[in-house]
Structures are given as C-alpha cells and as structure tokens.
SEKOLTI-769452 format. One record per residue (C-alpha): residue number from 1; residue in three letters; x negated, y negated, z negated. Coordinates in Angstrom, 2 decimals. Layout:
<recs>
<n NUM res ALA X X Y Y Z Z>
...
</recs>
This chain:
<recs>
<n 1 res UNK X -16.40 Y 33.63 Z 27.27>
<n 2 res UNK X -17.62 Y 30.37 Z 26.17>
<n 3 res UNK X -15.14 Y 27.86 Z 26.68>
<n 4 res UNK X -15.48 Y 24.40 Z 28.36>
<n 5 res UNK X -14.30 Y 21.08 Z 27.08>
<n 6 res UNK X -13.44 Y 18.37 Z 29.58>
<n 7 res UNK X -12.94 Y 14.14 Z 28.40>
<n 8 res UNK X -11.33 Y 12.08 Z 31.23>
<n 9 res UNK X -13.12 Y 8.63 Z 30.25>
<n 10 res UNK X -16.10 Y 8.21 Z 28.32>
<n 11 res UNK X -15.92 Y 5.28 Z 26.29>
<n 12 res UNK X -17.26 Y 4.58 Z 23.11>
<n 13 res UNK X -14.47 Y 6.96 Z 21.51>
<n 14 res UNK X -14.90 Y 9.97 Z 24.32>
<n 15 res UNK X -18.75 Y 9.92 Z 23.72>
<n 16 res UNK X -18.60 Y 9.37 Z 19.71>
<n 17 res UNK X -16.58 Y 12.77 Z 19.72>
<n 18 res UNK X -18.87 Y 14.44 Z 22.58>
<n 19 res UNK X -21.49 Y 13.67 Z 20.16>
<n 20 res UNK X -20.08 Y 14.91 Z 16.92>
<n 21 res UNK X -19.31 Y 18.36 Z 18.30>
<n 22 res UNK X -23.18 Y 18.49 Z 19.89>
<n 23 res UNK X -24.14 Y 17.53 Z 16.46>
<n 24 res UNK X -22.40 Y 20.25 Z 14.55>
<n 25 res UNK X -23.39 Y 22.70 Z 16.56>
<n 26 res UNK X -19.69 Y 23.51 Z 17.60>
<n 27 res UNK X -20.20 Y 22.93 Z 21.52>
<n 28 res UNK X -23.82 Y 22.91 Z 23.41>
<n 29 res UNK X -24.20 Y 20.32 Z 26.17>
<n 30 res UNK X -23.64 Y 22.52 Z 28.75>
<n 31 res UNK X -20.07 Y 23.49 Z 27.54>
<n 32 res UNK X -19.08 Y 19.14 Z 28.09>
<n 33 res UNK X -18.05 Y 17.80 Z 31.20>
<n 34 res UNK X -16.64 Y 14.25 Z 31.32>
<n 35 res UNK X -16.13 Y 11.69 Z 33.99>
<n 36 res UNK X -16.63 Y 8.24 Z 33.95>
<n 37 res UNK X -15.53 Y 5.68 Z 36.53>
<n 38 res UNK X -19.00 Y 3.95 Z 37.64>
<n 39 res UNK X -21.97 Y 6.54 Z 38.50>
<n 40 res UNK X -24.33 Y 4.18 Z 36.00>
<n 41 res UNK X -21.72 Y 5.78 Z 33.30>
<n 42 res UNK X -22.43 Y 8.58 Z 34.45>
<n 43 res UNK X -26.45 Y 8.66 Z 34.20>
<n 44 res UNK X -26.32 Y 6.87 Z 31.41>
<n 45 res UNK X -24.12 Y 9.86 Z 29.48>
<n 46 res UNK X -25.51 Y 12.40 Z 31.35>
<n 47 res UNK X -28.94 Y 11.36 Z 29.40>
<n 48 res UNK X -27.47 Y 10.77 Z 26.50>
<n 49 res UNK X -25.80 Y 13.38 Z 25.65>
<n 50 res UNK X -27.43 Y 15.86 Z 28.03>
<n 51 res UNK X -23.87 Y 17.01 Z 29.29>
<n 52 res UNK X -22.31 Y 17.22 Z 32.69>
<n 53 res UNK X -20.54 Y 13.92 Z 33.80>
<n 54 res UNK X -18.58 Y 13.06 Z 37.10>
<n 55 res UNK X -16.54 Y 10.44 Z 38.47>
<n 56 res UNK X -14.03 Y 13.02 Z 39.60>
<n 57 res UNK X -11.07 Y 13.25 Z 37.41>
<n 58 res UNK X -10.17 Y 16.17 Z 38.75>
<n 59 res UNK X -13.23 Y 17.94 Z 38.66>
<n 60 res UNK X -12.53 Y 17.82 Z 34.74>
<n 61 res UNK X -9.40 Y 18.80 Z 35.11>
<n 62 res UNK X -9.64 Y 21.89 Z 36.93>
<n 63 res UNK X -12.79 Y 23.15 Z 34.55>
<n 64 res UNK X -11.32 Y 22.42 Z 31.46>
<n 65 res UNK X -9.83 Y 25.01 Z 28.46>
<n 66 res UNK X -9.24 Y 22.01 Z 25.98>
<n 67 res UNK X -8.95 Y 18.58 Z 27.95>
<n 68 res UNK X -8.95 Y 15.27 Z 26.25>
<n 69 res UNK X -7.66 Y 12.45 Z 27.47>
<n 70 res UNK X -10.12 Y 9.79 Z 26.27>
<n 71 res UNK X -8.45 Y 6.51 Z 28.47>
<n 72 res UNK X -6.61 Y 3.78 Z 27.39>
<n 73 res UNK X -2.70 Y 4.12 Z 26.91>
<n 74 res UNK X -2.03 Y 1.88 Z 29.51>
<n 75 res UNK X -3.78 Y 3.89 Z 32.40>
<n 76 res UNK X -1.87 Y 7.37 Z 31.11>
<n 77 res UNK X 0.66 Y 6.67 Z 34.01>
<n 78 res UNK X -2.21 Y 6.56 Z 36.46>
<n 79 res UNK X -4.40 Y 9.36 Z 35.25>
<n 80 res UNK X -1.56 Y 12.03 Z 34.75>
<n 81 res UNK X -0.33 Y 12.21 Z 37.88>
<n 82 res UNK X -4.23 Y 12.33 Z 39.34>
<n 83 res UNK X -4.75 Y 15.15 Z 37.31>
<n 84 res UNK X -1.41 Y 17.68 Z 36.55>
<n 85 res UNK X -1.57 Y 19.53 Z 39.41>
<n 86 res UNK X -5.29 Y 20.74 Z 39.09>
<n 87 res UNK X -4.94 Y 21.54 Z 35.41>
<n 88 res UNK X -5.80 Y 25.51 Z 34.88>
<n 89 res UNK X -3.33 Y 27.60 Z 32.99>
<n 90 res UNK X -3.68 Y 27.79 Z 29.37>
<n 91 res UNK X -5.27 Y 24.42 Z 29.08>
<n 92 res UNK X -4.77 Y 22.47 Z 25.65>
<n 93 res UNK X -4.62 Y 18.71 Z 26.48>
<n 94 res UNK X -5.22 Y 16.80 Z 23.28>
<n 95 res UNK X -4.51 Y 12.75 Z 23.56>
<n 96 res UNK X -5.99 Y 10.09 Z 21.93>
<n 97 res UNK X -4.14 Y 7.44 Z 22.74>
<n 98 res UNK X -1.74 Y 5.60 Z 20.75>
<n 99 res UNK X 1.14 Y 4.37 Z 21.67>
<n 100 res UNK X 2.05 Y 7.89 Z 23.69>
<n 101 res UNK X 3.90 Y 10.27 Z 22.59>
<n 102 res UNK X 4.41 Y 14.29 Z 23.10>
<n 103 res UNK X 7.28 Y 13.51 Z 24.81>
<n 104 res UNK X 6.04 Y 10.83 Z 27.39>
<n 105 res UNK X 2.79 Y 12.59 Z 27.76>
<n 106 res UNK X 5.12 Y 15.80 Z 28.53>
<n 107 res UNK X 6.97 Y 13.72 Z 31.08>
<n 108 res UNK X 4.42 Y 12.36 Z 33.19>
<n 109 res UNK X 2.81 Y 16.22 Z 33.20>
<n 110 res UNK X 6.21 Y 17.38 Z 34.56>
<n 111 res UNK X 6.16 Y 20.18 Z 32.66>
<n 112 res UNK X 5.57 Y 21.94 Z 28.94>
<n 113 res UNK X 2.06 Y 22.20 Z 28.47>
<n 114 res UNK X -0.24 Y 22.81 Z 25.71>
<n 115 res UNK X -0.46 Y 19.27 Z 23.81>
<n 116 res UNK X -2.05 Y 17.57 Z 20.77>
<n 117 res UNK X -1.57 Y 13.96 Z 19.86>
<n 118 res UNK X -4.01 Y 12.60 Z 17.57>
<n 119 res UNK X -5.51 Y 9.02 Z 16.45>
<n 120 res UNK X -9.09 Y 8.99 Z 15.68>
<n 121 res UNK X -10.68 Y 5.18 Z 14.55>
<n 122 res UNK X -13.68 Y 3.64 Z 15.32>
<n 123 res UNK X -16.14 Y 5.16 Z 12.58>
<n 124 res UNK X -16.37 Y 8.49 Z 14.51>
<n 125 res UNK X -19.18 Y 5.91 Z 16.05>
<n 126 res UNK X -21.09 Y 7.69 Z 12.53>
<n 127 res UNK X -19.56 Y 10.53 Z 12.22>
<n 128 res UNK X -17.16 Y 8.89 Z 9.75>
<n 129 res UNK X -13.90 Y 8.96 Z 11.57>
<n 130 res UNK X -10.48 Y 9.59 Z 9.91>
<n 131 res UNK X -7.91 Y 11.36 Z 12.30>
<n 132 res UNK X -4.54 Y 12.22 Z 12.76>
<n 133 res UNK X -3.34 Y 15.69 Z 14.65>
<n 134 res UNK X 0.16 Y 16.15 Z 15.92>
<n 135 res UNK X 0.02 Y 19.32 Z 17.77>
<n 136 res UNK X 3.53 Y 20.78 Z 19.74>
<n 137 res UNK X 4.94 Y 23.73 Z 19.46>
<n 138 res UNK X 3.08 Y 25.45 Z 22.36>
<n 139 res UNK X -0.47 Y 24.99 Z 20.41>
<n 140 res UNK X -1.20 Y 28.47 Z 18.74>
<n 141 res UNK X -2.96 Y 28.49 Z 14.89>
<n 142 res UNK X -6.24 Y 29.36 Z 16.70>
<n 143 res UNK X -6.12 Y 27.11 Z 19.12>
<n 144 res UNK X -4.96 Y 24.21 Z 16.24>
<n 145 res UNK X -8.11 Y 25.64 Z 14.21>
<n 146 res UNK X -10.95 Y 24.83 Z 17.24>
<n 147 res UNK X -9.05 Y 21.36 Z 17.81>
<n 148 res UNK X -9.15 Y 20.12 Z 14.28>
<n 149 res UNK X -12.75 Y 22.06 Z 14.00>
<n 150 res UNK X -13.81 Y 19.22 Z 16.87>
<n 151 res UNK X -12.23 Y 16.54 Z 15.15>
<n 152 res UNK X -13.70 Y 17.23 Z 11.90>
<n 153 res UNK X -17.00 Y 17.34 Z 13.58>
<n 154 res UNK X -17.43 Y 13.60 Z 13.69>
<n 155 res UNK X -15.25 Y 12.72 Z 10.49>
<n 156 res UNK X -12.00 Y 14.02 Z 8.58>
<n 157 res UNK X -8.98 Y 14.79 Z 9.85>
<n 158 res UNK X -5.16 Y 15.68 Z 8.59>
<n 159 res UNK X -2.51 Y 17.30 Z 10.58>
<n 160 res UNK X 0.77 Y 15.13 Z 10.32>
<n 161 res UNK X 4.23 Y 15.18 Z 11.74>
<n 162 res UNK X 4.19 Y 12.58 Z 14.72>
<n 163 res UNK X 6.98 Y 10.90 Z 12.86>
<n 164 res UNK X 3.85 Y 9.43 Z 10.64>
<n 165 res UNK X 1.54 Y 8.71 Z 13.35>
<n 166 res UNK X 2.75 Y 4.97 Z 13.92>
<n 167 res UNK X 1.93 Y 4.64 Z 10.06>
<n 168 res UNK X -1.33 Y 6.74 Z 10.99>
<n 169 res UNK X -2.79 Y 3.81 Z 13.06>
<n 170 res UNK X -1.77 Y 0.97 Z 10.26>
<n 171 res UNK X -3.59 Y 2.56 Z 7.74>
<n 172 res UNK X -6.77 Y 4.26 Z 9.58>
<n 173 res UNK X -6.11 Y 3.74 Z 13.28>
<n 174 res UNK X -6.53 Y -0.41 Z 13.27>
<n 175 res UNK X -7.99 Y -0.69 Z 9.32>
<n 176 res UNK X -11.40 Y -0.60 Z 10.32>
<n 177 res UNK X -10.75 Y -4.16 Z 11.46>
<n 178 res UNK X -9.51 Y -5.01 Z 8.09>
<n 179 res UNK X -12.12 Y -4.17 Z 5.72>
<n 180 res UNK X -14.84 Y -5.36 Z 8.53>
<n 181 res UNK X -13.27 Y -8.97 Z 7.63>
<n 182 res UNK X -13.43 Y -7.94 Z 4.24>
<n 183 res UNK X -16.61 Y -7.07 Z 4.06>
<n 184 res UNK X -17.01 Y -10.53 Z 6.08>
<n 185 res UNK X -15.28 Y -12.74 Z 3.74>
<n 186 res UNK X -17.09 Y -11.34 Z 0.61>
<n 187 res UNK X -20.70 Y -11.74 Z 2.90>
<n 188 res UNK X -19.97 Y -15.27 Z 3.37>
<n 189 res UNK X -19.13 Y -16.13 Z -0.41>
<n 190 res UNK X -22.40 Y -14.26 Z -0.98>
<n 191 res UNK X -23.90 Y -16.64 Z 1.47>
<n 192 res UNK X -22.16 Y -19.84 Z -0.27>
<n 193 res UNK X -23.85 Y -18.91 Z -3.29>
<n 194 res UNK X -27.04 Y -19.10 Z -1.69>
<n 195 res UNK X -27.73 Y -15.15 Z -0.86>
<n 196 res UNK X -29.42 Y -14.20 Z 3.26>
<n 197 res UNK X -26.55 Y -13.96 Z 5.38>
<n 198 res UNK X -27.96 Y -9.92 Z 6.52>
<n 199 res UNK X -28.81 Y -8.85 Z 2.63>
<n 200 res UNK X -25.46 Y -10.58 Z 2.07>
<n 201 res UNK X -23.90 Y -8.51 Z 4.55>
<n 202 res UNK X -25.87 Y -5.13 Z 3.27>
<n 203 res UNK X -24.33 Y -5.67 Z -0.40>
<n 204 res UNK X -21.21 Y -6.04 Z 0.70>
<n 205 res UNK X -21.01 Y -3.21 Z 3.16>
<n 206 res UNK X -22.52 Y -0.88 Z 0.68>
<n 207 res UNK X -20.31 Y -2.16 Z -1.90>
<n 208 res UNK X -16.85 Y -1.01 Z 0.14>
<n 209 res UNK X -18.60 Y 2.14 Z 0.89>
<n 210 res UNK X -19.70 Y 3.21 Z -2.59>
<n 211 res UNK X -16.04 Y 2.43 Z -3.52>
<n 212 res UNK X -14.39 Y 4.31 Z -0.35>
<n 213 res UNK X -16.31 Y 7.57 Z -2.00>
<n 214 res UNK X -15.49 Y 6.82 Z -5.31>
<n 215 res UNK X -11.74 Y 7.08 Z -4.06>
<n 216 res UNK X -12.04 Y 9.93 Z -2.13>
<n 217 res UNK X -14.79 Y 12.29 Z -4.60>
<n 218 res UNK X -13.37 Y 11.70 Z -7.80>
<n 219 res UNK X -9.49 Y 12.41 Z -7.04>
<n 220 res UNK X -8.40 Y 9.50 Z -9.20>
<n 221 res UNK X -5.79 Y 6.72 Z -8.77>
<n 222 res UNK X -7.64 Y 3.47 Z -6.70>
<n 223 res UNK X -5.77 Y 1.44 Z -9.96>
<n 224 res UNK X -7.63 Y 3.39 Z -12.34>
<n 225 res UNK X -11.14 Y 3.19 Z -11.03>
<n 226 res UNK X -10.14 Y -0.84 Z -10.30>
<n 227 res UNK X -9.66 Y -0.86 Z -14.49>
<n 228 res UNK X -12.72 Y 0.96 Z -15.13>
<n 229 res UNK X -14.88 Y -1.92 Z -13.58>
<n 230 res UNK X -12.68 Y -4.20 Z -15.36>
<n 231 res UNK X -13.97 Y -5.42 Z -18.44>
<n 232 res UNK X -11.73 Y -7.48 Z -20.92>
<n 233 res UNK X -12.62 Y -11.42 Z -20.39>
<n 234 res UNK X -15.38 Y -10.69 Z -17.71>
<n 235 res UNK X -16.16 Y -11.26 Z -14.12>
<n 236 res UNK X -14.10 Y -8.88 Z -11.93>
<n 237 res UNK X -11.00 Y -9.57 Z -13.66>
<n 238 res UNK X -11.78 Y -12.90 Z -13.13>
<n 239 res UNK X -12.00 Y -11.52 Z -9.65>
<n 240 res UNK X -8.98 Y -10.25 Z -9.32>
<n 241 res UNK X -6.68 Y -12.24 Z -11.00>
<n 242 res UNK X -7.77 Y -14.49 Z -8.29>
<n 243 res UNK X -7.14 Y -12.34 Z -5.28>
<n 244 res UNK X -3.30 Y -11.65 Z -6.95>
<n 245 res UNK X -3.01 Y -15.16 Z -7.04>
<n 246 res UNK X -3.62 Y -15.75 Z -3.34>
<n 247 res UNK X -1.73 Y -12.26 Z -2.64>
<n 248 res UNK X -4.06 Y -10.00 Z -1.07>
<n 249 res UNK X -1.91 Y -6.93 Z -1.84>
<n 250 res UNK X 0.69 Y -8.43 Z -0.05>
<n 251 res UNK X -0.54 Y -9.69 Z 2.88>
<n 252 res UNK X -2.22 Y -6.22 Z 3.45>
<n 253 res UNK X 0.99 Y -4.89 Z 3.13>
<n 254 res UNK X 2.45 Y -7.44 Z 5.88>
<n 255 res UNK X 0.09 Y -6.82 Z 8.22>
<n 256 res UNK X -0.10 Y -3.13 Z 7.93>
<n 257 res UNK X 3.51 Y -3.36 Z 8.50>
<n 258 res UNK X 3.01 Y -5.57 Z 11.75>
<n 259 res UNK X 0.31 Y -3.28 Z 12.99>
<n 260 res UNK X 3.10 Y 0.07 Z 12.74>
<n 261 res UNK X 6.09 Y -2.21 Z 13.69>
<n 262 res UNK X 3.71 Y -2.48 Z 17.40>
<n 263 res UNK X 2.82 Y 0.58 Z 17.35>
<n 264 res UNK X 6.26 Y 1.45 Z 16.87>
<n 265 res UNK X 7.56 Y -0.86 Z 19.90>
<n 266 res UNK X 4.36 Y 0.37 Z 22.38>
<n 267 res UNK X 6.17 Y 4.13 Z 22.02>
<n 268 res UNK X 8.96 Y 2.69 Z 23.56>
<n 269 res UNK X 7.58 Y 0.93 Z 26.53>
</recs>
C-alpha cells in the first residue's frame, strides 16, 4: 500500500523537502499532505507542488505513516499536544527542529513513539542540502532506509549519534550564513576593484562552489588542494598570508563554537 507522508508547517524548509522527494520520483503528489496556517498557504502549495494541503493539524496527523514536523522549535510545545492523540499506530515522526531533542520530543508525545531527529540547512532550497539523522531505537533499518532515501532526495545526508548534532548545526546547520558573507566580502573587494556588483557576485559564488566540489570529489585534504593553488611568491599566497594575519581560521573557529555552545543551551530550555 502506498504510504502517505504528512509535514505539519510548510515553510520554506517543509516545501524544499516536499519538492525534492516529487523531484526524485520517491513520492507522487498525491502521497503529500501538509498543512499550513493561512488558507493563501494553502493554495499557494497546493499549486505548487500539486499536493494536498490543510490548515488542520490534525488532519495530517491522523493520515500520516512518516510525519514531519516542519515548525519552528519554539511552537513544538504547542503543536504536540494538538496532534499526539490523533497520531495512527506505527507512525515515524521525524523532526527538524533544532534545539529538540529525542527525549523532549518523547516527552511532550507522552509516550515512545517512532522518532528521527535530523538538521537539514537552507540549500535543500536547490536540492543541495546537507543533513543530519538521529533516529531512536524504535526506527527499524527499513524504515531508517525510506527516511534517509527522502532526505537524500533534496541533498546529502549522514546518520550521526545525537551527541554530534549540536556540532551538526555549527558546521552545516547555521554555515550557510557564513560563506553567504563570504562570498559577500570577496563580491565587494571585487567591486572595490572596479568589477559589476552582480558579475562580482557570480565569480565569487561560483568560485566557493567549484571549491566545495573540489573538496568533496577528489577525497583530498582542504590544506592540500589550498597548496596546489598556491604558487611560490604569487597572488593567493599573497592571499592568504593575509587572511592568517587577520585570523580567519580562528574566528571561524570562535563562532562555530558560539553557534554549538547555543545550540547546546536551547536543548536545555
């Protein structure tokens, strides 16, 4: 029997991963039913993705085998209690959320139930996304296999212990933000030296892309490609001797460290 997958909240998130399992051919339209909390989401999906939307939580609840829960962390308290006593036997919840763990997710259910944690970012927008799966000990291999077969339908993803999941949104949950001022500060050096602010932005974005791949298709060390571009006496070391002077390994460091250390503190809230 073909099974049904329900998203309670459709934000940009909900409907990038609606959209990557239409795309791979995983899911058909008809198999998706989210709600939304305005009916003008809810027209507006329903055309876009040609899938079934509501503005009944519960609705979802009750129809879904796999349920996501596709709302912000703060409304978890809210939404839970709407929805756990509708929720059909079997059903594997999977979270998004960060900040929540299997065992406060558990709690506000009231019960064991079948539950995966994960942390998509922001590039599952285009199908790019990296994610993080944390599934508990309820989740069977198959049903593991069709969850990480959904999230690798708009990206990659990696199973991890939840242990690593507040260092999981430092280094792929929030990055995206990093590079993007990156790719901002290098667009607007372009721009001082007299490059168009958009083809400035297009070399730049291309640039950290071409790299990205370079990383992740050839296997080797980040420090070894880094010394393969730079040539003895010439412009990138030039480069880079600069950016160690005004410690950009460091402050990465720092503020991938500040971005965990809240993550860290929002678990226990």
């Amino acid at each position: 029997m073909a099974k049904t997958v329900g998203f309670i909240g459709s934000g940009n998130m909900g409907r990038a991963i609606m959209g990557g399992m239409i795309a791979a051919g995983l899911y058909a339209p008809s198999q998706i039913l989210a709600s939304a909390k305005t009916k003008e989401t809810v027209e507006k999906i329903e055309k876009e993705l040609g899938i079934v939307a509501t503005t009944d939580n519960t609705e979802v609840a009750r129809k879904a085998d796999i349920l996501f829960l596709a709302v912000k962390p703060g409304v978890f308290a809210t939404v839970i209690p709407q929805i756990r006593d509708v929720c059909k036997e079997g059903q594997v919840v999977v979270s998004i959320a960060a900040g929540q763990t299997l065992a406060s997710i558990t709690d506000l259910f009231g019960r064991q139930i079948k539950l995966v944690r994960s942390m998509p970012n922001t590039p599952a927008l285009v199908g790019e996304a990296m994610s993080a799966v944390t599934p508990n000990e309820k989740i069977s291999p198959e049903e593991l296999q069709e969850v990480m077969a959904i999230f690798e339908s708009f990206g990659k993803a990696e199973i991890v212990p939840e242990t690593m999941m507040d260092a999981v949104v430092g280094v792929s949950g929030s990055s995206p933000a990093y590079v993007y001022m990156f790719i901002e500060a290098m667009a607007d050096a372009a721009v001082a030296d007299g490059m168009p602010r958009k083809q400035a932005y297009k070399f730049a974005a291309q640039s950290v892309l071409g790299a990205a791949k370079m990383v992740l298709e050839t296997g080797e060390h980040p420090g070894v490609l880094k010394d393969a571009v730079c040539s003895p006496g010439g412009t990138t070391i030039a480069a880079v001797a600069e950016l160690e002077k005004s410690g950009l390994r460091s402050s990465v460091i720092e503020a991938q460290r500040a971005c965990v250390q809240k993550s860290r503190d929002m678990s226990k809230e």
